[in-house]
Phi, psi and omega in degrees: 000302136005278193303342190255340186313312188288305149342293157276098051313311177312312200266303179288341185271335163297285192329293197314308196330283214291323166329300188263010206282131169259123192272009202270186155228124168312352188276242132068340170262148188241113163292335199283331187283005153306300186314322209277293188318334161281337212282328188271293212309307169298345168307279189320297151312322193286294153330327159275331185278007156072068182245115180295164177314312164308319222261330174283310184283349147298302163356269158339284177331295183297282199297335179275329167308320206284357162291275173333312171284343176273313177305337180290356153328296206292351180227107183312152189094285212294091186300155184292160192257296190317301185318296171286007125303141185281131142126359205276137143304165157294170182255144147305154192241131190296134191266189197281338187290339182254172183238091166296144151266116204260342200270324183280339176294276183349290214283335163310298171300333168313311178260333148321290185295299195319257187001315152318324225228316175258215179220308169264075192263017161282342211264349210228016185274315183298294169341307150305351174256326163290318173285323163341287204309329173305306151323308169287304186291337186236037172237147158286160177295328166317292179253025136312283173321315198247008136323285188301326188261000137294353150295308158291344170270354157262323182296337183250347155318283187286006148306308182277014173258297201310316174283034187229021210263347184099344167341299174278004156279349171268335177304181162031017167308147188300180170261150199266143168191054155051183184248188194249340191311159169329144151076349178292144180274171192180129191334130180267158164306168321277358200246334188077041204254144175291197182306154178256140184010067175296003194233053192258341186259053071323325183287171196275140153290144156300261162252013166285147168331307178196180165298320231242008169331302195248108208255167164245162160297154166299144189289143169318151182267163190283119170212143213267325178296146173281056184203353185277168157292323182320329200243350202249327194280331182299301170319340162294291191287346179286312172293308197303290235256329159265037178246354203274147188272169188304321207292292189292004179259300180315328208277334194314308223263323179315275232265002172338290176020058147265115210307337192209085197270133189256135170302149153220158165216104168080214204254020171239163185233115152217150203243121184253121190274115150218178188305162175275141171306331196253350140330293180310298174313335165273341172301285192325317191302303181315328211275308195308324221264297172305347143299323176255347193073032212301156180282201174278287158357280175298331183283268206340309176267359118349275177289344154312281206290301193332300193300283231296324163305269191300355174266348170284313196291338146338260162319295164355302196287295190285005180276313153344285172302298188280005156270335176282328189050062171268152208286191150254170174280329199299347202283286183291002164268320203291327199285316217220355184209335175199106173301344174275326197299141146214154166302164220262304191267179177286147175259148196268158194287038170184159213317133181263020178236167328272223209261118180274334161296334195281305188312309173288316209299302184270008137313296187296340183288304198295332212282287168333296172325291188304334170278310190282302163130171195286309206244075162286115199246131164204171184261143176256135205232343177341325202227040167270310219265343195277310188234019200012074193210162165194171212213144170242146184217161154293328178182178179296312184314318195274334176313301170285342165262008150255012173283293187326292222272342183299324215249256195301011174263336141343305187083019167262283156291126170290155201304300181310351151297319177273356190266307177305331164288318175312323198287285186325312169312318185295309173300333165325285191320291209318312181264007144274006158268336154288003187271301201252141132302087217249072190295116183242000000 
């Protein structure tokens, strides 16, 4: 009985090898560029299910804490984000007994909340089914299995904050479709579509008190004199749009980013898919992180703070608009000064003050300043593949006062919308950065 006991011992102990034998090497994963590449896949995803702008920097927002709070394990210094936000549970903490990957958790959480949040996530298996597997072949099985599954225990941390955020309360709402009063917004050419997430300055703030934290001056008021601002400022975008330089044309169509532009031709409608202003912005956080080389860690609260800055500015902004309801110029030019005019850009479907690219833009910008540093020079590359076009800047700031100018050379915002949005977007930033312990 002996002569045969060692033998299968011997025999099992083979098996078990080969079972467990990994043929990948984990040196072989670049974590951060895991990171950049979830962060354009969820891009993608976004873009196809057509998520308005607001409903995209929630997005961002869930799914980049929950990469963060699971990757920052991996780098000592680094405070929970979530912990100093409102509404947030505590995060599960990795126990001492185990062994992690922390960057294959990030991305299990990472995907998790996406899944949650978007709609067409069959699109994202194959990707996800590849990286596993990548994971899987240079990981032992203990700390795969206990990867994945801290990953998933951060990812339902940040689930139970999200479905209490007024989100679904914002669904199915009657349609908003403005007034008819003087100086009041009221559907635009050509399509006439109603307001978009008239009820988004309801959602729970991150880190603000509330929307309405952070206030502006009011827009000049409706008056009939030519001589008011009101009536001076419609003459500013009307002149402006039959003046523009080749340059200011480029930048209108640069800086678009309206997710769903409708076409017309003749007696047809078709719709041009492209990134969300806080798309373009998450693009810009990829370029700065990969330009310094920033680890996994440093991107992962990169793309942390950048969202979480624009979905407050967010909120802010549209908590605005629809308390001022201010016309657009397309109203008050066709009514009072040239009945033939449209704008150079499409006019978005909901009140115009103030400028909602001024707002997100120069969140993300003050935010970016504050990680990155001031006179950051980069090529901006974000919109090459959507529209072949990229751009070079000095810094973020100057990146976001041409998102700003852009929107009136547009022929969409009067100056002083984009001059107000800026401010607000800069006051976001500026008190959650006074807010949150901020590793740079």
């Amino acid at each position: 009985m002996k002569k045969f006991f060692i033998p299968l011992l011997i025999l099992i102990a083979c098996y078990t090898a080969c079972q467990n034998k990994k043929t990948g090497n984990i040196k072989d994963i670049n974590d951060a560029d895991v990171l950049h590449q979830n962060e354009d896949k969820l891009t993608q995803l976004i873009i196809y299910d057509v998520f308005t702008p607001p409903v995209a920097s929630r997005i961002y927002a869930y799914a980049s804490l929950a990469s963060y709070e699971a990757v920052r394990f991996g780098q000592p210094g680094y405070e929970s984000l979530t912990a100093q936000l409102k509404g947030f549970d505590a995060m599960p903490q990795p126990e001492k007994d185990k062994t992690y990957n922390f960057t294959l958790a990030a991305t299990q959480a990472f995907f998790t909340v996406a899944r949650k949040v978007t709609f067409s996530v069959d699109s994202l298996k194959a990707y996800e089914d590849g990286l596993h597997a990548r994971f899987k072949n240079a990981l032992d099985d203990s700390t795969y299995a206990w990867s994945v599954a801290f990953g998933n225990k951060i990812a339902k941390t940040i689930i139970k904050r999200l479905v209490t955020d007024n989100y679904l309360q914002t669904r199915g709402k009657p349609r908003f479709l403005g007034s008819n009063a003087p100086g009041k917004w009221h559907p635009t050419p050509p399509d006439y579509l109603d307001g978009v997430e008239y009820c988004w300055g309801t959602m729970k703030t991150f880190a603000l008190d509330s929307s309405n934290r952070i206030s502006i001056p009011p827009p000049p008021p409706y008056s009939q004199d030519k001589n008011s601002d009101y009536y001076k400022q419609n003459v500013a975008v009307y002149e402006q749009s039959k003046n523009l330089t080749d340059e200011q044309k480029d930048i209108a169509r640069y800086w678009d980013d309206n997710p769903f532009v409708l076409e017309h031709a003749g007696h047809l409608t078709f719709a041009n898919k492209k990134i969300t202003p806080g798309g373009h912005w998450i693009g810009i956080t990829a370029i700065a992180c990969k330009e310094t080389h920033a680890d996994a860690v440093k991107t992962a609260q990169a793309y942390a703070l950048t969202a979480v800055s624009m979905f407050d500015a967010f909120v802010c902004c549209w908590n605005t608009k629809y308390e001022t309801n201010y016309i657009r110029p397309v109203s008050v030019i066709n009514d009072k000064i040239d009945p033939t005019w449209t704008s150079r850009l499409q006019t978005p479907p909901f009140p115009e003050y103030p400028s909602g690219h001024s707002t997100i833009t120069r969140a993300a910008a003050v935010m970016l300043t504050h990680l990155f540093g001031d006179n950051f020079a980069f090529q901006d590359t974000s919109d090459l593949r959507y529209i072949g076009m990229k751009r070079d800047f000095k810094s973020f700031v100057q990146a976001a006062d041409e998102a700003s100018i852009s929107r009136f050379y547009g022929g969409i915002h009067y100056k002083n919308s984009v001059e107000q949005g800026a401010l607000q977007g800069k006051k976001v930033s500026d008190y959650i950065i006074s807010q949150l312990k901020i590793k740079k």
